[in-house]
C-alpha positions as CSV (number, residue, x, y, z in Angstrom):
1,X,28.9,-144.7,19.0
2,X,29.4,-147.2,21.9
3,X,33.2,-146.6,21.7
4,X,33.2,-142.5,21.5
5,X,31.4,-142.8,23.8
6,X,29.1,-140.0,21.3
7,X,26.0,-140.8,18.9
8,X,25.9,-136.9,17.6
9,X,22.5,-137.5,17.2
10,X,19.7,-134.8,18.1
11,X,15.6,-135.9,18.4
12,X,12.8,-133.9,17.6
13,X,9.1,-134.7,19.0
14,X,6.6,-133.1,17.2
15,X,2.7,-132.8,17.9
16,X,1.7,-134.0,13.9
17,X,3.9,-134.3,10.2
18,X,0.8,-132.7,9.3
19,X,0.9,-129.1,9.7
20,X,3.4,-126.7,7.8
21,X,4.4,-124.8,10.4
22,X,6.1,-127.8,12.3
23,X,7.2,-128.8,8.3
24,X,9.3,-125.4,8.5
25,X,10.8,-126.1,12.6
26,X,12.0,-129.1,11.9
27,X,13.2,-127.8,8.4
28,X,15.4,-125.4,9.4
29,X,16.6,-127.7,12.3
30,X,17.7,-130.4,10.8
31,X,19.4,-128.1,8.3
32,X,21.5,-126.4,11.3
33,X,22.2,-129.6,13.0
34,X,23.7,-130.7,10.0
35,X,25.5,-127.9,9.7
36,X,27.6,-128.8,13.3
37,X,27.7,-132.3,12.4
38,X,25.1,-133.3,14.0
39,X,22.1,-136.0,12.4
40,X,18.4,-135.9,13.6
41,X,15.3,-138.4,14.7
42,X,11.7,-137.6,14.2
43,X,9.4,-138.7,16.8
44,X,5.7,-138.2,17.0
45,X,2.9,-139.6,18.1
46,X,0.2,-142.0,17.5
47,X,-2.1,-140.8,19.4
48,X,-2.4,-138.1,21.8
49,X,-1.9,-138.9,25.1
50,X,0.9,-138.7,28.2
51,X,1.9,-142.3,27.8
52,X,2.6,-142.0,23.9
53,X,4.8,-139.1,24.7
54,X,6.0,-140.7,27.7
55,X,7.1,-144.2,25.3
56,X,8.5,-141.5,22.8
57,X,11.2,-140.0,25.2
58,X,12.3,-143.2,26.4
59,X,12.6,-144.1,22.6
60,X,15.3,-141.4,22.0
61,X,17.2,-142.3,25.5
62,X,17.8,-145.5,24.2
63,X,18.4,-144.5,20.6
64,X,21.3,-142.8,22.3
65,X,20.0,-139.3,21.9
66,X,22.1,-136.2,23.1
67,X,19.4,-133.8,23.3
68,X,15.8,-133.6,22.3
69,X,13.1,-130.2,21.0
70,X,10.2,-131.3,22.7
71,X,6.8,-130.1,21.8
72,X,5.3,-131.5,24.4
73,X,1.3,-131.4,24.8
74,X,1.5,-132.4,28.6
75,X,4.5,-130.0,29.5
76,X,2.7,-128.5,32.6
77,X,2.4,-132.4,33.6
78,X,5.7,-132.9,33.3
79,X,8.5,-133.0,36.2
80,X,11.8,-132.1,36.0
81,X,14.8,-134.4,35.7
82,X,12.5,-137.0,34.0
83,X,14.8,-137.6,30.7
84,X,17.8,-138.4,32.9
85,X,21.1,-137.4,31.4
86,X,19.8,-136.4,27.7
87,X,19.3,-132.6,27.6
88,X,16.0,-131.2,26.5
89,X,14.6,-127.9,25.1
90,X,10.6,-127.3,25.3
91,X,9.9,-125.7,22.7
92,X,6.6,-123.8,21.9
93,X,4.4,-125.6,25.2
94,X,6.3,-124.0,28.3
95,X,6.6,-126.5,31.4
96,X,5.6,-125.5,34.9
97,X,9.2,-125.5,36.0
98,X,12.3,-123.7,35.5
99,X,13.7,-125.8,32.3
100,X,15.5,-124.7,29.0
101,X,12.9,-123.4,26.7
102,X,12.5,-121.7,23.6
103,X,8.8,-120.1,21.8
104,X,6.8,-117.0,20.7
105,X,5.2,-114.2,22.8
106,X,1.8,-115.9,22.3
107,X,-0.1,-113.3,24.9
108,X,1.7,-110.6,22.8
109,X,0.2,-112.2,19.5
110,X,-3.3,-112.8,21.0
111,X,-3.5,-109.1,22.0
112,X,-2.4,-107.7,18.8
113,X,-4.3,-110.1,17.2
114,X,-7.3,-108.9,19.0
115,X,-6.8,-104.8,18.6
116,X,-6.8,-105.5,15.1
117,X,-9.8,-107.0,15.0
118,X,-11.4,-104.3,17.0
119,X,-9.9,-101.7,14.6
120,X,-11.4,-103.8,11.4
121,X,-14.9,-103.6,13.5
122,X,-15.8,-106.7,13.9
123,X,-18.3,-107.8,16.9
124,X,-18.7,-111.6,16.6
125,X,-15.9,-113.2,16.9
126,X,-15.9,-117.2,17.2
127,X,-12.3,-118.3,18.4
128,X,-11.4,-121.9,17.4
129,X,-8.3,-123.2,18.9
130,X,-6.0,-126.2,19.9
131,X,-6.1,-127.5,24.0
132,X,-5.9,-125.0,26.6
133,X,-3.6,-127.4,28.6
134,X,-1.0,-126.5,26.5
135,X,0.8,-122.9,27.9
136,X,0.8,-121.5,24.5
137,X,-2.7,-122.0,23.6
138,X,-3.5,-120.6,27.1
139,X,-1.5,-117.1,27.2
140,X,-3.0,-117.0,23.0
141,X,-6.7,-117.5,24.4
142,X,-6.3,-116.0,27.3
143,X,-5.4,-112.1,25.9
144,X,-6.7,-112.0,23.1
145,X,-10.6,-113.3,24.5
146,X,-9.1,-110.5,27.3
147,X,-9.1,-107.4,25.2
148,X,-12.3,-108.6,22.9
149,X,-14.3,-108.5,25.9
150,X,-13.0,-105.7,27.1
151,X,-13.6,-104.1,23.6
152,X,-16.9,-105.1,23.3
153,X,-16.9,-108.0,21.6
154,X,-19.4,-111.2,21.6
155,X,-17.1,-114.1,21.9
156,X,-17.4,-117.6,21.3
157,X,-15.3,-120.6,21.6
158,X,-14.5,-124.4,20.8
159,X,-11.1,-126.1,21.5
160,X,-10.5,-129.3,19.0
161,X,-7.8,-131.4,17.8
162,X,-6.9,-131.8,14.0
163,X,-9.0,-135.5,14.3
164,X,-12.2,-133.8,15.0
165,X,-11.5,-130.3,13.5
166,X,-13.7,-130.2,11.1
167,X,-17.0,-131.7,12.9
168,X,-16.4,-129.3,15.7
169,X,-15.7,-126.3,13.3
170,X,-19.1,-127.1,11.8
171,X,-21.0,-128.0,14.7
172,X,-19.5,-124.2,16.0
173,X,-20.4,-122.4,13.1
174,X,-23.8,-123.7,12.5
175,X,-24.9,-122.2,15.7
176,X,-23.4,-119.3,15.9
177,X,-23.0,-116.3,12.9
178,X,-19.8,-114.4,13.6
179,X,-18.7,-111.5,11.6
180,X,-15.0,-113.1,12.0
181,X,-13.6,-115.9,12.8
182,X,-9.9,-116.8,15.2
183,X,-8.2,-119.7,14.6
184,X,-4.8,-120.9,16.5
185,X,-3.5,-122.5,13.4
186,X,-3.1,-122.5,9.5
187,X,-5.1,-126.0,9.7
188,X,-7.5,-125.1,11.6
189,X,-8.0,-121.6,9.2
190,X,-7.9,-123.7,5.9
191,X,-10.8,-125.5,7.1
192,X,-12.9,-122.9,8.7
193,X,-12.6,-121.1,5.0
194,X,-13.3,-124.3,3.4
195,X,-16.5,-124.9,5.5
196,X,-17.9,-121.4,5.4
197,X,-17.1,-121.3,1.7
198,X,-19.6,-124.7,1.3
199,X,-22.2,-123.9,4.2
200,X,-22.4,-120.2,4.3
201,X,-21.6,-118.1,1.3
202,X,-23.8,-115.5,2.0
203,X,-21.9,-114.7,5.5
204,X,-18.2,-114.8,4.8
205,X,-16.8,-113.6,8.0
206,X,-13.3,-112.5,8.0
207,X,-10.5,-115.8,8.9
208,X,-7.5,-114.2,11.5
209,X,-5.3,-117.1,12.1
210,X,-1.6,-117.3,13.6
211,X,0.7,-119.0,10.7
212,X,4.2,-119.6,9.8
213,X,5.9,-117.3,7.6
214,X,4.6,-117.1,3.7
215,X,6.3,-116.0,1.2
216,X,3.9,-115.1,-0.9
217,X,0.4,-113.0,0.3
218,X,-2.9,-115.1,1.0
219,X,-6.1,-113.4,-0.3
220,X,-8.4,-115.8,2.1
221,X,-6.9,-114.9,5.8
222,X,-5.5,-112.0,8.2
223,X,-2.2,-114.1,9.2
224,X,-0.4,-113.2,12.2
225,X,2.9,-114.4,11.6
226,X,5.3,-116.2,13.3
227,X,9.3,-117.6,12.3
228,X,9.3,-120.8,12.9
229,X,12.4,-121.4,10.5
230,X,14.0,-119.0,12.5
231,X,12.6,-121.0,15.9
232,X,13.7,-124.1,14.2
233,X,17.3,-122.8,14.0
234,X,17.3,-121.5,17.5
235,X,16.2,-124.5,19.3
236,X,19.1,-126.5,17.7
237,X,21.7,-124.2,18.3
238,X,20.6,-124.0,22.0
239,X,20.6,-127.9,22.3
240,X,23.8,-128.1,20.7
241,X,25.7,-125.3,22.9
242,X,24.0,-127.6,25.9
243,X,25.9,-130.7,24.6
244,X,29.1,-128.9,24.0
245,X,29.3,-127.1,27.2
246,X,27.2,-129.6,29.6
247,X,30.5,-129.9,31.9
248,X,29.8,-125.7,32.5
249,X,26.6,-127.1,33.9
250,X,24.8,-124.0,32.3
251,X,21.4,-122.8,33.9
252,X,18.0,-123.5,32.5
253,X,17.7,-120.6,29.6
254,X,14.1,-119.0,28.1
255,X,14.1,-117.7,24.6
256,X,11.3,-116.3,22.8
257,X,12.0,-115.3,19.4
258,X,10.2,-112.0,18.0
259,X,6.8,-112.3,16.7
260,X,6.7,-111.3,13.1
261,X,3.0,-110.4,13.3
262,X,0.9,-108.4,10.6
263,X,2.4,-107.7,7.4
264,X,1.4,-105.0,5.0
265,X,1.5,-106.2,1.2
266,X,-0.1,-103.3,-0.2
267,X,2.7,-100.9,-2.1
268,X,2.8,-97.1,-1.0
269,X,-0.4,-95.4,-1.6
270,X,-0.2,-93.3,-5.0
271,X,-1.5,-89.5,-5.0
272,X,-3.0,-89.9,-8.2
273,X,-3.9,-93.3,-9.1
274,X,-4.2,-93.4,-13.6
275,X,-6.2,-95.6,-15.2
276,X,-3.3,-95.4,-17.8
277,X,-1.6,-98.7,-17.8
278,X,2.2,-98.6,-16.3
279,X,4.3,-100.6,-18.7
280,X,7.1,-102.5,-17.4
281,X,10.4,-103.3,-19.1
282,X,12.3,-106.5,-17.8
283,X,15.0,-108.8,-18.4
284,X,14.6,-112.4,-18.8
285,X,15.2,-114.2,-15.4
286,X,13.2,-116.0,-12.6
287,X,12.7,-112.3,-11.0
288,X,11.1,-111.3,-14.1
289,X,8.3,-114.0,-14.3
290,X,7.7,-113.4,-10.2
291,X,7.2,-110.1,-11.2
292,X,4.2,-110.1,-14.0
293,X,2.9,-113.2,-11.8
294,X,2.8,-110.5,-8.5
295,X,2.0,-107.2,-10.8
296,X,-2.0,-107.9,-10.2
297,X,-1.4,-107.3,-6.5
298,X,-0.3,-103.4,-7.5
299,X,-2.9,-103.0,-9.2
300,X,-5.6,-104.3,-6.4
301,X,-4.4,-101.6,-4.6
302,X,-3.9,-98.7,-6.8
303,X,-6.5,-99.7,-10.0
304,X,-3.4,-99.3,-12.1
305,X,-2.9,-102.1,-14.5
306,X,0.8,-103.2,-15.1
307,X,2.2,-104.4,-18.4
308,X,5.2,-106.6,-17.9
309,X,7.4,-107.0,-20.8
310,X,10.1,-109.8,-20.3
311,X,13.2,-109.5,-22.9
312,X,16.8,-111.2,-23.5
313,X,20.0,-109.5,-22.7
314,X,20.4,-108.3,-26.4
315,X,17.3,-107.6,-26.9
316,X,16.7,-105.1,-24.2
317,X,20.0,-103.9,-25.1
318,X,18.8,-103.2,-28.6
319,X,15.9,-101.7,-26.9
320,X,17.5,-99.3,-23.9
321,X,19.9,-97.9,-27.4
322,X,17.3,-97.1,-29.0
323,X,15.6,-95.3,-27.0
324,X,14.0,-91.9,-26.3
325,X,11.7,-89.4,-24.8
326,X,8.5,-91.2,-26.3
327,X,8.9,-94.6,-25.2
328,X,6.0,-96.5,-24.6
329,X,8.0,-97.8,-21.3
330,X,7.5,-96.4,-17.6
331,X,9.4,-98.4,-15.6
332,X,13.1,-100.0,-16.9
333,X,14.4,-102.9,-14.8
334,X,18.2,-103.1,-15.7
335,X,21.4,-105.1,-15.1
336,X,23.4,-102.9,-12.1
337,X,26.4,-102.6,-14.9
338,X,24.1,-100.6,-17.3
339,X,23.0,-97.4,-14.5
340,X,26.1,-95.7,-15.2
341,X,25.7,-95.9,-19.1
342,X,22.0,-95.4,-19.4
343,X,20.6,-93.5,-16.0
344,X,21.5,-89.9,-17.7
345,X,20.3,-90.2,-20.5
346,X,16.7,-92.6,-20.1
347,X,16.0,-92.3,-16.5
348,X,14.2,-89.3,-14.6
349,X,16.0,-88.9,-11.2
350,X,13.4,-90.6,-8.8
351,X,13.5,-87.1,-6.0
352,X,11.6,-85.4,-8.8
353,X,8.8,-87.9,-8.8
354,X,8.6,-87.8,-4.4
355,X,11.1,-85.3,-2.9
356,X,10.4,-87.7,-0.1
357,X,11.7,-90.8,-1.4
358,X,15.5,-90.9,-0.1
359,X,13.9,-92.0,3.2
360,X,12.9,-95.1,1.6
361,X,16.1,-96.3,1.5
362,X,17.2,-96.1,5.5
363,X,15.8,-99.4,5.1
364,X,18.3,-101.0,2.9
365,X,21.2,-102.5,4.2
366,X,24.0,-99.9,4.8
367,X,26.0,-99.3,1.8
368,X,23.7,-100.6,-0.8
369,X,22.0,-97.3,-2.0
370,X,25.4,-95.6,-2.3
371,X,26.5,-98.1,-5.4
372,X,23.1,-99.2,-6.8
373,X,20.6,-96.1,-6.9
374,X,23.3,-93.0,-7.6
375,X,25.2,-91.9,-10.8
376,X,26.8,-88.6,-10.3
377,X,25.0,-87.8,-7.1
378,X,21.4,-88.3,-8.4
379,X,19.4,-90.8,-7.1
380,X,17.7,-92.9,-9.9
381,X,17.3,-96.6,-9.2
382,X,16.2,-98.8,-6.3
383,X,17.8,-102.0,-5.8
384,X,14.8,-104.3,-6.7
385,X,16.1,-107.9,-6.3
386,X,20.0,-109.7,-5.5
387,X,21.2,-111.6,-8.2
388,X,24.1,-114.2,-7.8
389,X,25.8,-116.2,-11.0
390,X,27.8,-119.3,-10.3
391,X,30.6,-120.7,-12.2
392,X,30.7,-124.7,-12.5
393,X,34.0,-126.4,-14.1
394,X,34.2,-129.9,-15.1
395,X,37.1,-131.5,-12.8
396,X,38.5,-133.0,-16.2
397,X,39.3,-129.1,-17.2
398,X,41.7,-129.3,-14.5
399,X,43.1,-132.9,-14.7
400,X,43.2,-134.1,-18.2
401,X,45.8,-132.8,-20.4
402,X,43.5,-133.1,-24.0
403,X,41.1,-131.3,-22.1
404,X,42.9,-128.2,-20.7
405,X,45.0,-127.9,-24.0
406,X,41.7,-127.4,-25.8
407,X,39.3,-125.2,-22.8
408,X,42.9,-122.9,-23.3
C-alpha cells in the first residue's frame, strides 16, 4: 500500500449492524466494490454521539481509506472539507452543505405514505420515528404529519432510538389509542406489533412502516418500500468513479434513487370467484415448492383454493401424453420445449378466457412473449419463472488421459 502509493480500500459507517435494511446497503456494496477490485471496512458506533463519529472518520483516514458512505447522524453538524483528502458520499442523512450525496425521496414517501392512510380511513395516527436531526427523518415527519393534518387526522408522536425503543413505544401507546400506527423503520414496526399484540389485542391498529425491499409479502404491516440494495450499489459506484476520476476534480453530485413504495400482492381480481378448487400441475423444482408454499395467498384474495401437484420430468411426461378433455387439471406448468408439442392439443388459448389479456404482457421484457406464450399465432402460455442449468466438469476430464478416454 505504502509503495502504490493505493490501499483500494472503501469504509462504510453505519448507524447500527442491527437493522436489515443497513444489512442489505452494505450487502450490495461490498458486493460491487469487490466487483472493481476494491475491499471494504465496517465502522460503527458505540454509542451515539458526534465524538464517536468524529473518532470513526479519523479511524478510516489512517486505515488508509480512499473513500467513505457515511451515514452520518450529525450530518447537518458537519462542515465541509473535514475528512481532508479521502472522498466521502453521505448517504441517506443529507448535510447542510453542497457535498456528494446519495438517498430516497423521504418527503415523497411520507406524503404517499400519508394519502394512503387517509384513503384506508384511519383518524388516529401515532407516528413513532428515529431523531429529527437527521434530514431524512425530518423531510419523512415533516410531510407526511403535513398532509394528516391537513386531512383531518389526530396525530401523535415520539422520536426514540433502538436502545429505548421499546419503553418509549409502550410508554406512547399506553396513553394514546390510535386506529394506526407510523413507524420510520422495520425495527421500530416489529416492535410496535409485538407490543400491541401483548398489551392490546382488542385494538390492533394498522402498522405502516418504511422497509427495505421483501421478497416475500408480510401479513402484519403496510410497508413502504425502499431499495436499499440498489442504494447500496449506487453509493459504491459513485465513490469509486470519485477515486478514479479525482484529478477531473468532479463537482459535488445528489442522487436519490426511486422510491419503490406500496406494492400490490393481491393477483387480478376474478369475475366469478368458484369455490371449486383450481388444481395445479407442476414439475419438480425449487419454483414448484415456492409455488404451493405462495398458493394460500391466491386464495386470500379470491376464496379459491389451489391444489398443487408437484411431479418428475417423466412422470408429468407420462401425465401431459395421456391426457384429455376430462382432466382433473386446470392449470399445466410446463418445460418451454414442450409448448410447441402440447399447446394444441391440451391448452385452451388464454384470449378466450380474457380477450383482454395480451395487455398483460407489455410488461414483459421485449421479446419474451413472442417465443414463450405463442404457437402458431395463438397465445397460450405466460412465462411464469427463468430457469438457468449449469454444467460443471471435473478439470481431470480435461487433463488426465484415463479419464478423458473413458468420459469419451
Amino acid at each position: 500500500m505504502l509503495r502504490k502509493g493505493r490501499s483500494r480500500l472503501l469504509g462504510v459507517i453505519l448507524p447500527n449492524l442491527q437493522s436489515k435494511r443497513y444489512a442489505v446497503f452494505l450487502s450490495s456494496f461490498k458486493s460491487c466494490a469487490e466487483e472493481n477490485n476494491y475491499n471494504v471496512r465496517i465502522y460503527w458506533p458505540r454509542r451515539n454521539s458526534r465524538e464517536e463519529e468524529d473518532a470513526l472518520i479519523q479511524q478510516a483516514r489512517s486505515d488508509m481509506v480512499e473513500g467513505l458512505a457515511l451515514f452520518s447522524g450529525f450530518a447537518k453538524e458537519r462542515e465541509q472539507g473535514e475528512a481532508g483528502p479521502m472522498k466521502i458520499v453521505y448517504v441517506e442523512r443529507k448535510p447542510s452543505f453542497a457535498a456528494d450525496y446519495i438517498g430516497f425521496d423521504f418527503a415523497r414517501a411520507g406524503e404517499e405514505m400519508a394519502r394512503q392512510i387517509l384513503q384506508d380511513g384511519h383518524r388516529r395516527v401515532y407516528v413513532i420515528t428515529e431523531s429529527l436531526n437527521c434530514s431524512h427523518t425530518e423531510a419523512f415527519y415533516g410531510s407526511l404529519t403535513g398532509v394528516l393534518s391537513a386531512g383531518g387526522c389526530k396525530v401523535s408522536a415520539i422520536q426514540t432510538d433502538q436502545r429505548r425503543q421499546s419503553q418509549n413505544i409502550l410508554r406512547g401507546l399506553d396513553h394514546i389509542r390510535p386506529d394506526a400506527v407510523v413507524c420510520s423503520c422495520l425495527d421500530f414496526a416489529q416492535d410496535a406489533q409485538n407490543i400491541l399484540a401483548t398489551f392490546f389485542q382488542r385494538e390492533m391498529p394498522a402498522v405502516y412502516t418504511l422497509s427495505h425491499i421483501f421478497t416475500l409479502p408480510e401479513g402484519h404491516f403496510r410497508k413502504y418500500e425502499l431499495n436499499y440494495g440498489q442504494l447500496g450499489n449506487k453509493t459504491a459506484r459513485q465513490l469509486i468513479r470519485q477515486i478514479e476520476h479525482q484529478e477531473e476534480e468532479l463537482p459535488p453530485a445528489e442522487q436519490l434513487v426511486e422510491n419503490t413504495g406500496f406494492r400490490c400482492w393481491a393477483p387480478m381480481p376474478v369475475s366469478h370467484p368458484s369455490t371449486r378448487p383450481l388444481n395445479v400441475l407442476t414439475l419438480d423444482n425449487p419454483a414448484a415448492l415456492a409455488t404451493r408454499q405462495m398458493a394460500h395467498l391466491y386464495t386470500s384474495y379470491t376464496g379459491v383454493p389451489v391444489n398443487v401437484t408437484i411431479s418428475s420430468y417423466d412422470e408429468i411426461y407420462e401425465i401431459f401424453s395421456n391426457l384429455d378433455n376430462d382432466s382433473t387439471f386446470d392449470v399445466l406448468r410446463l418445460d418451454t420445449t414442450w409448448l410447441n408439442w402440447f399447446a394444441e392439443k391440451l391448452l385452451l388459448p388464454l384470449d378466450e378466457i380474457d380477450p383482454t389479456i395480451r395487455t398483460v404482457l407489455d410488461d414483459f421484457l421485449p421479446g419474451t412473449p413472442e417465443h414463450y406464450s405463442y404457437v402458431n399465432g395463438k397465445l397460450y402460455a405466460l412465462p411464469y419463472s427463468p430457469s438457468t442449468q449449469l454444467m460443471f466438469y471435473r478439470t481431470d476430464l480435461f487433463s488426465s488421459p484415463i479419464c478423458k478416454r473413458t468420459f469419451q
